[in-house]
Backbone as JSON Lines, residues from 0, in Angstrom:
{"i":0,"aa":"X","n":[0.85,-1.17,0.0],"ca":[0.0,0.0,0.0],"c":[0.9,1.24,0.0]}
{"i":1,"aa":"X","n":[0.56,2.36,-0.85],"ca":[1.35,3.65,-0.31],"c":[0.66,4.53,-0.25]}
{"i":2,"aa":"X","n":[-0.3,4.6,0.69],"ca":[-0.7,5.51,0.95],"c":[-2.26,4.94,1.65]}
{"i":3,"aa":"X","n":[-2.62,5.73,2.79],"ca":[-3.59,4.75,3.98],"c":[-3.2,4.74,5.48]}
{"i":4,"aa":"X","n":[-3.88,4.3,5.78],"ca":[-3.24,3.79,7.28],"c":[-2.66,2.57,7.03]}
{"i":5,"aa":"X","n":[-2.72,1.21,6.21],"ca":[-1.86,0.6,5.9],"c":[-0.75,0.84,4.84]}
{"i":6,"aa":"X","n":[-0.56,1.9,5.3],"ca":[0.79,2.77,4.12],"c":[2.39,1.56,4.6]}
{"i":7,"aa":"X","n":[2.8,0.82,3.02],"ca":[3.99,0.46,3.22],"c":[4.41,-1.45,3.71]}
{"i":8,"aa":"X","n":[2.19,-1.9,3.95],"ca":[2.0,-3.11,4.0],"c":[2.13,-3.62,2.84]}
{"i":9,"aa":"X","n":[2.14,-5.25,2.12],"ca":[2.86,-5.67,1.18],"c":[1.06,-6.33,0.94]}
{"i":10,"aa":"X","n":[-0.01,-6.2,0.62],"ca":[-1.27,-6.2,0.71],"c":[-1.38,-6.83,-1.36]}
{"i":11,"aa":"X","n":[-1.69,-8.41,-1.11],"ca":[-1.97,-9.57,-1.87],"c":[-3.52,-8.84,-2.62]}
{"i":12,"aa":"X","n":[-3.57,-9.26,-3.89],"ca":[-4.91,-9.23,-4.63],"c":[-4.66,-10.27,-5.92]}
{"i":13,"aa":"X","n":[-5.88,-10.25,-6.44],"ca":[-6.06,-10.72,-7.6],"c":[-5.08,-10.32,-8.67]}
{"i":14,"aa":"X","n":[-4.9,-11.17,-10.11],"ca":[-3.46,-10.61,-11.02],"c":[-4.58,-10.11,-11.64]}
{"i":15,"aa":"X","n":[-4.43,-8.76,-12.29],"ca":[-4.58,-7.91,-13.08],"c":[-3.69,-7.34,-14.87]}
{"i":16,"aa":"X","n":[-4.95,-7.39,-15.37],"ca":[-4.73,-7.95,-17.34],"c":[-3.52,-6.76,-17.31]}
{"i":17,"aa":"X","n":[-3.59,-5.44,-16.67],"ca":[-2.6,-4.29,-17.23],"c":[-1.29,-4.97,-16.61]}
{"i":18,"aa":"X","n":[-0.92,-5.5,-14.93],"ca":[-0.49,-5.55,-14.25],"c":[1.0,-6.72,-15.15]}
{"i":19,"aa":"X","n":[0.09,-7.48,-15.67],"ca":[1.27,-8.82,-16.98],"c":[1.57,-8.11,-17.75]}
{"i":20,"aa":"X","n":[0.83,-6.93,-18.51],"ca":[1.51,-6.48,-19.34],"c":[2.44,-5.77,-19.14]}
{"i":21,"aa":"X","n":[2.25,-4.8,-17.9],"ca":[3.36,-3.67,-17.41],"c":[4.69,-4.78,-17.28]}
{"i":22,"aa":"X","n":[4.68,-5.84,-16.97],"ca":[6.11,-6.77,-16.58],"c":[6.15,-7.19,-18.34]}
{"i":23,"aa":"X","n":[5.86,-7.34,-18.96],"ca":[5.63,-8.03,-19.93],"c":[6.38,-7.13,-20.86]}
{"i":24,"aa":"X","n":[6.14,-5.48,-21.35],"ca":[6.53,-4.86,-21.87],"c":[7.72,-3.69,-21.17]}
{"i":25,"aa":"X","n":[8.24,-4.41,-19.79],"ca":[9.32,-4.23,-19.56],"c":[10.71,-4.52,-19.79]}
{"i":26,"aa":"X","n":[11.78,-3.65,-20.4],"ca":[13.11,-4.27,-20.41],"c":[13.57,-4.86,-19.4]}
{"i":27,"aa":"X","n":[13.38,-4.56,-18.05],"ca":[14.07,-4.84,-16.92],"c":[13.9,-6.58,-16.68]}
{"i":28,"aa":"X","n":[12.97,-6.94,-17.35],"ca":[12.12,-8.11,-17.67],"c":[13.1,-9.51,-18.31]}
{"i":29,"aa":"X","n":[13.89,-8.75,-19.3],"ca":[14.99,-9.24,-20.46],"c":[16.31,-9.15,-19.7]}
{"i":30,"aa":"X","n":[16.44,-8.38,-18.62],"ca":[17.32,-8.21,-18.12],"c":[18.18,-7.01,-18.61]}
{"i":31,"aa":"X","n":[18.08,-6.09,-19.03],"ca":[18.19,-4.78,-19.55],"c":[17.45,-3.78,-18.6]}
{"i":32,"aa":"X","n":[18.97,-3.11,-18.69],"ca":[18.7,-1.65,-17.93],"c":[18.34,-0.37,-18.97]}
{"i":33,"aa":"X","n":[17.14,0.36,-18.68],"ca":[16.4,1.13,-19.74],"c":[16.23,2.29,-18.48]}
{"i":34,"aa":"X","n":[16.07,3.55,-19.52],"ca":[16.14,5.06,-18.75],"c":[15.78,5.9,-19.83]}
{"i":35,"aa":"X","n":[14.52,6.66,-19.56],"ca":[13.74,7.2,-20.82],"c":[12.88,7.13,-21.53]}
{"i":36,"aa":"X","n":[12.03,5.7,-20.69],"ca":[11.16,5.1,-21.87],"c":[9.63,6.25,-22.04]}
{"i":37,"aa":"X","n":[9.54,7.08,-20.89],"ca":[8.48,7.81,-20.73],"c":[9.11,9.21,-20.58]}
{"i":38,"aa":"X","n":[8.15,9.9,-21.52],"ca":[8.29,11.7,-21.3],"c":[7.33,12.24,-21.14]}
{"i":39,"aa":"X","n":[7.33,13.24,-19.45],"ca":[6.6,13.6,-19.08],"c":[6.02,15.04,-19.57]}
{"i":40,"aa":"X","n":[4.84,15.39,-20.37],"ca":[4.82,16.9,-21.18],"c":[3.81,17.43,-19.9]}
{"i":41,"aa":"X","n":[3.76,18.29,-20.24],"ca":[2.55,19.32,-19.1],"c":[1.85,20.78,-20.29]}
{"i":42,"aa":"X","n":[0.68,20.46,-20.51],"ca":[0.54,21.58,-21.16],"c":[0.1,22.85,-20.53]}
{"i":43,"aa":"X","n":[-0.48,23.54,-21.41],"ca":[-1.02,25.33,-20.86],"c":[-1.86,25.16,-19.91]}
{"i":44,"aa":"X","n":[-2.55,24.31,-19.85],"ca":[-3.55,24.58,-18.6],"c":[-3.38,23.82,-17.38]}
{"i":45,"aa":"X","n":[-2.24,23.31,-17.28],"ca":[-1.62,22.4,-16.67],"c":[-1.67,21.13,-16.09]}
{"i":46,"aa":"X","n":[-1.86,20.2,-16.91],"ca":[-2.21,18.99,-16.86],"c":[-0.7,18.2,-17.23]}
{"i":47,"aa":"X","n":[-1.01,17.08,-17.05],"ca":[0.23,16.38,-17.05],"c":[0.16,15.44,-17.99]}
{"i":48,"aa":"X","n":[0.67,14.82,-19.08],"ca":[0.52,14.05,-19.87],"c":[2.05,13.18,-20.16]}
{"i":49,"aa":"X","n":[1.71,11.51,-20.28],"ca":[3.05,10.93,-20.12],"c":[2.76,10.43,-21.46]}
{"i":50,"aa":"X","n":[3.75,10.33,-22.14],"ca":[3.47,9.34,-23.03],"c":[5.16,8.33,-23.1]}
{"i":51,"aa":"X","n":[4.86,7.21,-23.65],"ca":[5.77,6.33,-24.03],"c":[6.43,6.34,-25.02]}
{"i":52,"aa":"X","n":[7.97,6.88,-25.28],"ca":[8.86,6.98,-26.45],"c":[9.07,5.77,-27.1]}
{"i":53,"aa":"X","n":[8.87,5.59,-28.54],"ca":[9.78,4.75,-29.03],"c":[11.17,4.17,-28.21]}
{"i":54,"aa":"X","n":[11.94,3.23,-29.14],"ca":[13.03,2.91,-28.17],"c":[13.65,3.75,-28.95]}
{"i":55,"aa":"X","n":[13.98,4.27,-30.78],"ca":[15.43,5.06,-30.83],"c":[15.26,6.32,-30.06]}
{"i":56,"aa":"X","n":[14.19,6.86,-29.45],"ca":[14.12,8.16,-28.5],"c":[14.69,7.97,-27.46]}
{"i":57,"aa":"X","n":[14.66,6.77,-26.54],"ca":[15.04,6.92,-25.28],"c":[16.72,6.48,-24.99]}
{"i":58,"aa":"X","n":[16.34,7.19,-24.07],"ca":[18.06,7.7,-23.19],"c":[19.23,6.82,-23.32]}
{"i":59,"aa":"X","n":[18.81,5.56,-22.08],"ca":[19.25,4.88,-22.57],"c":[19.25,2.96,-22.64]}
{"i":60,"aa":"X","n":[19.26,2.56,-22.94],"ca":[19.41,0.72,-22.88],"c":[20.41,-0.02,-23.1]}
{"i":61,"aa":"X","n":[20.63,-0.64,-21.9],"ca":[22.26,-1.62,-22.04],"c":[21.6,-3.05,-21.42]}
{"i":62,"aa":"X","n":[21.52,-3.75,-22.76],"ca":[21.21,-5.41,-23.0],"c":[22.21,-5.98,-21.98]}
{"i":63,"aa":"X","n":[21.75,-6.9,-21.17],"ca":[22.51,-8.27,-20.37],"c":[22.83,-7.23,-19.37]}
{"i":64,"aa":"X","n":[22.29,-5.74,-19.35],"ca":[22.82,-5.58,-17.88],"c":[22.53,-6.51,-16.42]}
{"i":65,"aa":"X","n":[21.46,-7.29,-16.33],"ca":[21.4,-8.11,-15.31],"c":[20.98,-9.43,-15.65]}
{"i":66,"aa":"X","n":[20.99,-10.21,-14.84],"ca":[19.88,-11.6,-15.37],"c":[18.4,-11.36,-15.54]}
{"i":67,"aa":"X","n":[18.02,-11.76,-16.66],"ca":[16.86,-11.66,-16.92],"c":[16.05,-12.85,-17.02]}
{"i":68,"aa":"X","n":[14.57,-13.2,-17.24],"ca":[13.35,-14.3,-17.3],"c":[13.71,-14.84,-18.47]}
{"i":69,"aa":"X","n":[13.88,-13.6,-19.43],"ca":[14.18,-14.16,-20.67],"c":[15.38,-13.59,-21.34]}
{"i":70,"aa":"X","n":[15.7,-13.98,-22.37],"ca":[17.05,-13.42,-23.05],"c":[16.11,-12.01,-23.96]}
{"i":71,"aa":"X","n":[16.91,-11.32,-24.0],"ca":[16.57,-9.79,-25.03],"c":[16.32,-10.85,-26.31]}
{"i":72,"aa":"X","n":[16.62,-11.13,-26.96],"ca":[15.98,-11.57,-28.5],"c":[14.66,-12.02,-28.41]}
{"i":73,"aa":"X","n":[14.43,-12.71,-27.49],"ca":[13.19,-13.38,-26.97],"c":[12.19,-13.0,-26.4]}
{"i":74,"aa":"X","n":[12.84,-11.52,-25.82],"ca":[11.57,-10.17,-25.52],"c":[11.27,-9.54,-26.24]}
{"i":75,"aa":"X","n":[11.95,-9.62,-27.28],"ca":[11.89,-8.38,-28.31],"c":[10.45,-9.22,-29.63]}
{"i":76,"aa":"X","n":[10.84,-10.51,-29.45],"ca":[9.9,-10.93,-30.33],"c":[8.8,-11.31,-29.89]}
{"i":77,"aa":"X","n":[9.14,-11.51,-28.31],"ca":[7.13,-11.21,-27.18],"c":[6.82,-9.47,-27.63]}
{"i":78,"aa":"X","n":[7.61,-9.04,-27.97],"ca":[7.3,-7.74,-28.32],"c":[6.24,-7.7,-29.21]}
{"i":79,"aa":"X","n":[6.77,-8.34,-30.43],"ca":[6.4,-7.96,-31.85],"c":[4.87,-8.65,-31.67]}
{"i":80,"aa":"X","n":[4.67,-9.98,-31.03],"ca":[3.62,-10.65,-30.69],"c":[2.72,-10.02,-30.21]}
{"i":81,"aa":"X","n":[3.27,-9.42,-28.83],"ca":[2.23,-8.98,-28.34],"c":[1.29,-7.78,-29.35]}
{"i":82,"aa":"X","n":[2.12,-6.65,-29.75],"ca":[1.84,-5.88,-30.79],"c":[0.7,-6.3,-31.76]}
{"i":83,"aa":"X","n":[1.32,-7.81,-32.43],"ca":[0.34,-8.24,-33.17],"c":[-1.24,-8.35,-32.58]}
{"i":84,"aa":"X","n":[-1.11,-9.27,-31.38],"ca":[-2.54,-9.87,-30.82],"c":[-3.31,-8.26,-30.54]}
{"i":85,"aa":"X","n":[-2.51,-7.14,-30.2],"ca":[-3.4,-6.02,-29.88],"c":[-3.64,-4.87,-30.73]}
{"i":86,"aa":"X","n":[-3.52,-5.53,-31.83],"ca":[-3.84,-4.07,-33.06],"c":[-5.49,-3.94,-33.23]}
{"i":87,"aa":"X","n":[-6.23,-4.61,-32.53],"ca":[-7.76,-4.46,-31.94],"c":[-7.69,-3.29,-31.0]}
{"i":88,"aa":"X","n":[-6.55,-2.88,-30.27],"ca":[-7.03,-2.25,-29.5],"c":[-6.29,-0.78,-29.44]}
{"i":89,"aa":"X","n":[-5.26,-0.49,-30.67],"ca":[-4.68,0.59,-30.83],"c":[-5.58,1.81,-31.92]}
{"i":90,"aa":"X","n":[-5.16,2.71,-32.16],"ca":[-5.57,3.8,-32.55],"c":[-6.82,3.63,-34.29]}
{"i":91,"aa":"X","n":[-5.85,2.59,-35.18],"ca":[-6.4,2.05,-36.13],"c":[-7.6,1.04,-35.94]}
{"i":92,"aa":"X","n":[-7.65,0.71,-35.06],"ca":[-8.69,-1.13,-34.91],"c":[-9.01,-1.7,-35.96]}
{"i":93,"aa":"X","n":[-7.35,-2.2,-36.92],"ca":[-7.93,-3.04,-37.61],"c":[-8.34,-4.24,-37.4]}
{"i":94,"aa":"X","n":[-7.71,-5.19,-36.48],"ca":[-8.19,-6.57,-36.17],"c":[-9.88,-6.44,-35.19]}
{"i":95,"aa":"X","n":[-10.06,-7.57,-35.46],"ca":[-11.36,-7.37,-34.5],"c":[-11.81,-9.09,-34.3]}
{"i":96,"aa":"X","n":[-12.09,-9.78,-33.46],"ca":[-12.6,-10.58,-33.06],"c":[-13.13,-11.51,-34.24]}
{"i":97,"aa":"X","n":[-12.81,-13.06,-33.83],"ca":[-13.45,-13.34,-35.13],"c":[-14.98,-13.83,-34.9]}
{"i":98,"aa":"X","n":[-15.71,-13.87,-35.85],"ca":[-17.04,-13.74,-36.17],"c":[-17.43,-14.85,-37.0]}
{"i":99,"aa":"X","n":[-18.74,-14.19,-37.91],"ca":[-19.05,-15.45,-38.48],"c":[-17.95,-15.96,-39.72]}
{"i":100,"aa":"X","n":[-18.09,-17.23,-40.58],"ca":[-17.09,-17.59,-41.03],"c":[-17.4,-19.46,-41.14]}
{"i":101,"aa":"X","n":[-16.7,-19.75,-41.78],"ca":[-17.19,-21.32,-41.71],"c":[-16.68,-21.98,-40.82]}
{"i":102,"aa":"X","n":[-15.37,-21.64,-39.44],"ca":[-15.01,-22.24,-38.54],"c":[-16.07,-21.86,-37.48]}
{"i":103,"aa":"X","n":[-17.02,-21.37,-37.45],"ca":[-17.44,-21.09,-35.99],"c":[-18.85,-21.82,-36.13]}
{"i":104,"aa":"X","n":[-18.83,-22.22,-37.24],"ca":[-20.27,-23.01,-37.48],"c":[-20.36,-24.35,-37.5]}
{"i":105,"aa":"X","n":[-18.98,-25.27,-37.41],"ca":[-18.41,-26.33,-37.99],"c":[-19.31,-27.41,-36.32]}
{"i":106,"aa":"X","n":[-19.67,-28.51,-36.7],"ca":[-19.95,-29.36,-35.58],"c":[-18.86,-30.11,-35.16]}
{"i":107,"aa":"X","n":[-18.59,-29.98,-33.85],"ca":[-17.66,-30.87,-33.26],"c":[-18.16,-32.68,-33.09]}
């Protein structure tokens, strides 16, 4: 918890869909040390807005800096995967769920 009267307890829940991805689309994950991946803008009326840089934008990344789950080649192409399965849910939505079609009608 950070913040509460249980401020700083180590407080168990359910896994959460953002919660895999935040580890998931981490370098630190591959075992790579990364610095930069987010830039924080603030506009005129003063709000705060983060967004996520590309990687040739950010600062910086040094591969095998620690042990990692997986090797960097092998994150990089959970990368590309994941990317794929979620182009339903980026700016374009071209993918979309599949529907009717002659597999969904087929008798088992």
């Amino acid at each position: 918890m950070r913040t509460g009267p249980r401020k700083g307890e180590l407080v168990w829940g359910p896994l959460k869909h953002w919660q895999v991805l935040n580890v998931l689309h981490n370098p630190p994950y591959a075992g790579a040390f990364c610095y930069g991946r987010r830039k924080v803008e603030r506009s005129v009326d003063g709000r705060t807005h983060i967004r996520l840089l590309p990687r040739e934008q950010r600062d910086t990344l040094i591969q095998d800096h620690h042990e990692g789950y997986v090797t960097f080649a092998r994150w990089e192409s959970n990368q590309t995967a994941l990317a794929a399965q979620a182009a339903s849910r980026g700016l374009e939505r071209t993918a979309t769920a599949p529907r009717e079609g002659p597999r969904c009608c087929r008798a088992w």
